[in-house]
N, C-alpha and C positions, 0 to 999 in steps of 0.2 A: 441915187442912193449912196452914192459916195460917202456922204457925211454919218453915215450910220455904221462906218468905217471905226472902230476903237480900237485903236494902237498900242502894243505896249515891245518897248523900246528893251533887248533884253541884251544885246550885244554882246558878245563873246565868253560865253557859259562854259565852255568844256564840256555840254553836252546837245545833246541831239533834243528837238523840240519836244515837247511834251505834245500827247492828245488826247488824253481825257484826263479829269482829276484825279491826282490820286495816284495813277501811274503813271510817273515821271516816265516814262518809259523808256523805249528802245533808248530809250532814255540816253541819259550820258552817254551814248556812246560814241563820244569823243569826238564833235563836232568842231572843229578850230574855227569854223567861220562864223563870224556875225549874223544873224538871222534877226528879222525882225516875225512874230505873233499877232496875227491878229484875231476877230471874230467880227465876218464883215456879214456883214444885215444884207438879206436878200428878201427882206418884208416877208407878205402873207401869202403871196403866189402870183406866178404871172399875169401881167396883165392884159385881160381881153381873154384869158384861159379858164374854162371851166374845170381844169385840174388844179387845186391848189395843193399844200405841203402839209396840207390835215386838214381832216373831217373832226371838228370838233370843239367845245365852248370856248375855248382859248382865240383870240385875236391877237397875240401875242407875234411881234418880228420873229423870222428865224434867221438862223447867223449858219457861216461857214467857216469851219475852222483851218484855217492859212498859215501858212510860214513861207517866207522869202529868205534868199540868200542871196546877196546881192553881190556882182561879180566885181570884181575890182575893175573891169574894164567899164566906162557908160557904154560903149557900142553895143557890149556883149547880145546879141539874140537871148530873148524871152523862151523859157523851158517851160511846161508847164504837165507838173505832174499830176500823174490819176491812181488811187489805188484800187487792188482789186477785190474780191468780194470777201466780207469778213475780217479784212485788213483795215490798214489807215495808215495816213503818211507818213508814220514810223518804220512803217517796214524797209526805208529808204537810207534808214541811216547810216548804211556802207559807202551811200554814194554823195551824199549830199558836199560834203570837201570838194573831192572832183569834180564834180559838176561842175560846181559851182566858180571854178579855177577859169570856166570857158564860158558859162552860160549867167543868166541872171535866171536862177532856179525857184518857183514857187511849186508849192504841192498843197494838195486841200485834202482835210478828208467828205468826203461828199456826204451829201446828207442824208442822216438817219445814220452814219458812221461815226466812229474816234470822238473826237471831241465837238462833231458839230450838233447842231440841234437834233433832235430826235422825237420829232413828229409822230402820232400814232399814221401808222400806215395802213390808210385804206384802200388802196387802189385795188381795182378788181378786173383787171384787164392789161393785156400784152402794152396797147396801146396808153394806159393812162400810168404804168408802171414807167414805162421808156420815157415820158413825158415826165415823171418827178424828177429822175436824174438829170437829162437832157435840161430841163428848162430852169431848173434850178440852178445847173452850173450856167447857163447864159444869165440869169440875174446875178450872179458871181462875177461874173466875167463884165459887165454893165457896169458893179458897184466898185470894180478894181479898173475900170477906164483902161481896158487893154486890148490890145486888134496886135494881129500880124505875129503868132505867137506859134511856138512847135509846142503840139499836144503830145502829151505820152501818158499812153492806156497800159495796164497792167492785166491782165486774166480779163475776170466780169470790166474794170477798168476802162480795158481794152475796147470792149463792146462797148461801153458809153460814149470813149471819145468816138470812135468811129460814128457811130449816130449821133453825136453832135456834127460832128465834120461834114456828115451826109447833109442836114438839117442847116450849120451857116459854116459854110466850105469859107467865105470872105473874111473869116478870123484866124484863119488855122493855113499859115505856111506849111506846114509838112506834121504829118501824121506820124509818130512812132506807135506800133503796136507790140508790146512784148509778151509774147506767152500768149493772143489772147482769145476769147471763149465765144463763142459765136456765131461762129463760120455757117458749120453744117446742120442740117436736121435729122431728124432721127431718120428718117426716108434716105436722103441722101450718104451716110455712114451707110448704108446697108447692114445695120447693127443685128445680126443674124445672133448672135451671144446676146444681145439685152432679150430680146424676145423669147431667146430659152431659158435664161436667167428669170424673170418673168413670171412665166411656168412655175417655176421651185415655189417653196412656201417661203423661202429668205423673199425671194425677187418679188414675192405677190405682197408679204409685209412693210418692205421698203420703199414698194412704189406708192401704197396707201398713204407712210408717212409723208414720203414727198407731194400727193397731193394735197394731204392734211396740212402743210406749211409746219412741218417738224424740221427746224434748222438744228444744226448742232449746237450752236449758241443754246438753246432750248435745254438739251443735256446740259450742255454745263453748268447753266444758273441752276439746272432741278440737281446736279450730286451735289452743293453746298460748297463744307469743308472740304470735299474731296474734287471739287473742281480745280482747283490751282495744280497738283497731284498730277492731275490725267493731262494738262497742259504741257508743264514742265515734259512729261514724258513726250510729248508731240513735238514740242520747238528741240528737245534735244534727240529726237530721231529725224525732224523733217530737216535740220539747217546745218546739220552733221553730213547730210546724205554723199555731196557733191562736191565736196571741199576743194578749191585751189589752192590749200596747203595755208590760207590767210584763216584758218577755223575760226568761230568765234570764242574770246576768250571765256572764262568761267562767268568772269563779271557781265562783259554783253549777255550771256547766253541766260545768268540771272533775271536782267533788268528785259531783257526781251517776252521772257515768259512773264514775269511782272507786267509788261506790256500786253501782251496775245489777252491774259488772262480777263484783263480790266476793261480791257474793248469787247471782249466776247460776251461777259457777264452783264455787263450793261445795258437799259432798256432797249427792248427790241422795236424794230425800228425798218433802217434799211433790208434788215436780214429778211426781212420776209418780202423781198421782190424775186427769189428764187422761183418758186413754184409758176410765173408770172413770164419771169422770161425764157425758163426752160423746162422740158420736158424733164421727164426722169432719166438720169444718165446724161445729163448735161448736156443735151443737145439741143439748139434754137429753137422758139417758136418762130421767132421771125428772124430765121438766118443773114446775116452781113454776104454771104454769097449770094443772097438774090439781087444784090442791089451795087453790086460789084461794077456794073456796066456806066451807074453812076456817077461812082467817083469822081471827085473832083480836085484833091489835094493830094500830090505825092507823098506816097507812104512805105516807111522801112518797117519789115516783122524783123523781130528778134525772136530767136529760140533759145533755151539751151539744149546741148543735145539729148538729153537727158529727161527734156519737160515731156510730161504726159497730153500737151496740148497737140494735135496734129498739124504741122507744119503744112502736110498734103491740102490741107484746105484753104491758106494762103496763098500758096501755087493754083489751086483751082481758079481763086480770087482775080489773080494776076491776070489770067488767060483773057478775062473779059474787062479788065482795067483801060482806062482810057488813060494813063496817066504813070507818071512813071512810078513804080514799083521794084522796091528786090528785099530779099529775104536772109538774112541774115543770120548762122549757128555760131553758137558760143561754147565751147569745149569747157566739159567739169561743171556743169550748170545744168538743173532740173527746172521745176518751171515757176521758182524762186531765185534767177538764175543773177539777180543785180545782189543779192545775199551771197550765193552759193561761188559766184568769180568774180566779185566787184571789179578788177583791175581787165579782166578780156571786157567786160559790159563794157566800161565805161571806151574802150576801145571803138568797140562798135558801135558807142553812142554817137563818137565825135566823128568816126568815117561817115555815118547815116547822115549828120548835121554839116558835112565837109563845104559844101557851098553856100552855109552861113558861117564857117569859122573860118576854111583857107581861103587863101588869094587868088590859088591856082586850084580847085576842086578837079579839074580831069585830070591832075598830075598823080591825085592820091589814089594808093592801089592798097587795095585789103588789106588791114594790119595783119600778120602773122598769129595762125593759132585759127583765125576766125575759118569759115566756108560760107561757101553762099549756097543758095538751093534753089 
């Protein structure tokens, strides 16, 4: 599918890629490096798969929307980034310079997200939901002719790459997982609070909407005018939270909610594989710890210290790993922690990546600031 690849050649913009129309988004924010755009065709759906990427009149290709940043090195190892649920590959725009200083960096926004296609989503099961994401980024991955690449999962992200890694480990050098969502089940948390929570008339109304497939996306297209309003107010309490003193300026923190805003509003799509892959309370239906014993690809967790995601359940992980593993905290970071301390992230990105960028990888010892767990 290669040739279904349409290029557009935008080269050193001053700002960070755009993902959906209309909001330039995280926009300029201040991108030096060249990037190239695309929207690469992953046709109608896998082939020989009785899941395809909609149920419905349309036989219409569907595309993924990409951006590369190409390192000035040719050697440089392949990066390949994932965003996490409700997001798209703008939320990266702290890091995408650095990165890309070591790596040849691409990011997608997966489908049903940002600016890629946005398929009516019918899937009605654990199993046919895992399979839209999963099998859509391998015709992604088919139509960009790439093997031998480090994935990196973000939150929900997280959970995708890792089930892709599970599904074809022969593409994926090493696994970064940051923040990400999936680990445990509700059984397993021993979540003694959701089950009193529960009980309340809040906990008995909230869990209804979460089977209902009431996303917050859903809110925000129903307040209108006052949806932009309730945003701004979230990206300037959530990206405030953790500051490494690099805060974001007025202008980012503008064009970002500009950003959050016009991803979130936008036809619904991905956002409704919530209810599909987790219970209420964010816990797995088909937890990443059961299948820990499988692993095949070494894998670095990133935390910040700060993230609401439990680190404990990476360690759980570990224990049954066949493969090498370690865990990685990042000081002044919540569980938007590549935003909240770009410059420790990208620290821990390059110690994680050490034996595809140094010469001597057992020489390198933990940059300073980090911990491990």
């Amino acid at each position: 599918m290669a040739e279904g690849i349409a290029k557009a050649e935008l080269g050193s913009s001053g700002a960070a890629p755009p993902t959906t129309g209309g909001a330039a988004a995280a926009a300029e924010a201040k991108s030096r490096t060249p990037y190239v755009q695309e929207k690469v065709n992953i046709g109608t759906g896998p082939p020989g798969s009785k899941i395809r990427w909609f149920r419905s009149k349309s036989n219409e290709p569907r595309f993924i929307n990409t951006v590369t940043f190409d390192s000035k090195d040719d050697d440089s190892p392949t990066l390949v980034m994932v965003h996490g649920y409700g997001a798209s590959q703008g939320f990266f725009f702290r890091n995408y310079d650095a990165l890309a200083s070591r790596f040849r960096v691409i990011a997608i926004d997966q489908l049903g997200w940002g600016g890629s296609s946005r398929p009516d989503f019918t899937c009605k099961s654990t199993e046919e939901t895992e399979a839209w994401f999963i099998d859509s980024f391998e015709e992604w991955r088919k139509a960009k002719n790439l093997s031998n690449f480090i994935l990196l999962g973000h939150s929900f992200g997280g959970y995708v790459a890792a089930k892709y890694a599970l599904k074809h480990p022969e593409h994926v050098q090493h696994l970064i997982l940051v923040g990400p969502a999936g680990f445990s089940s509700e059984a397993e948390a021993k979540s003694e609070w959701l089950t009193r929570f529960r009980a309340t008339w809040k906990g008995a109304i909230l869990s209804h909407l979460w089977e209902s497939n009431f996303t917050p996306q859903k809110l925000i297209r129903g307040l209108g005018p006052w949806g932009p309003h309730l945003v701004r107010r979230y990206t300037s309490a959530r990206f405030g939270s953790y500051s490494s003193g690099t805060t974001l300026t007025e202008e980012e923190s503008r064009l970002l909610t500009d950003y959050v805003y016009h991803t979130l509003a936008a036809k619904a799509s991905g956002e409704l594989c919530l209810k599909h892959i987790f219970s209420f309370g964010a816990f797995a239906r088909s937890p990443l710890l059961h299948s820990a014993s499988e692993w095949k690809v070494p894998t670095t967790f990133i935390y910040g210290f700060q993230d609401w995601m439990n680190y404990q359940g990476a360690q759980e992980a570990r224990k049954n790993m066949k493969v090498p593993c370690e865990i990685i905290r990042v000081p002044q970071g919540g569980h938007f922690v590549f935003i909240d301390n770009p410059s420790a992230f990208h620290s821990a990105m390059f110690y994680a990546c050490r034996r595809f960028l140094s010469p001597d990888p057992d020489s390198e010892s933990l940059p300073e600031g980090l911990s491990s767990a």
